[in-house]
Steps between C-alpha positions, in 0.01 A plus 500: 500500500193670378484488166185636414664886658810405324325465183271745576150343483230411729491161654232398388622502109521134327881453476778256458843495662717285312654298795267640780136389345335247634154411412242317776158387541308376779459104489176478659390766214699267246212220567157722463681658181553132345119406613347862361680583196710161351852678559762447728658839667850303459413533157483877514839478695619344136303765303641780674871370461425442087380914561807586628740265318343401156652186338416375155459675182244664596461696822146466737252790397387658829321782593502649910290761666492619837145550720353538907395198657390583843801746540705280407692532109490268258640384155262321244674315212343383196732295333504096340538120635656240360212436276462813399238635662385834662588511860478748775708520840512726777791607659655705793813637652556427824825626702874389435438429114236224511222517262185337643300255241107581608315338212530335122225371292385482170430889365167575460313546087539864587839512658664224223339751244696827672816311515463398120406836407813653686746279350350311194518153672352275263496086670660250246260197421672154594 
């Protein structure tokens, strides 16, 4: 089945499938991630699914862009950890429904400062 035709979008395009999603990352990439940038790409996995399926009385704030990479499109997401701080991940489709984790790290001064701006995100002390 291809859905993107049946829904009328390009492949490319950040989606979800209820039932069809799946989300990935390489493994190998899972260790330099954890040894550059502090976060797990399982832990995007789980920050993806809270995007999709908020629980909670409050749902995740999250804000997604598409870019190039080397010919290749991608989804950047600005949204919050468990502790409540700024992070950023980088996604991409890849065929039969499969969203590809690339990256996720702590946002940047500048980008933490964009996502607060767009959605008034203000972190609650402890």
């Amino acid at each position: 089945m291809d859905i993107p035709a049946k829904l009328g979008i390009p492949t490319h395009e950040f989606r979800v499938v209820f039932g069809r999603t799946k989300i990935d990352y390489d493994i190998d990439k899972e260790y330099i991630n954890r040894e550059q940038h502090g976060y797990s790409l399982e832990s995007a996995v789980h920050l993806l699914e809270r995007f999709v399926l908020p629980l909670g009385n409050q749902p995740p704030h999250a804000v997604s862009y598409a870019f190039m990479h080397n010919g290749e499109v991608r989804h950047m997401h600005l949204s919050v950890d468990d502790c409540g701080d700024v992070v950023l991940m980088v996604t991409t489709m890849r065929p039969d429904e499969t969203v590809r984790v690339i990256s996720f790290r702590r946002a940047s001064e500048g980008e933490a400062n964009t996502f607060r701006e767009l959605t008034g995100y203000v972190k609650r002390s402890p």
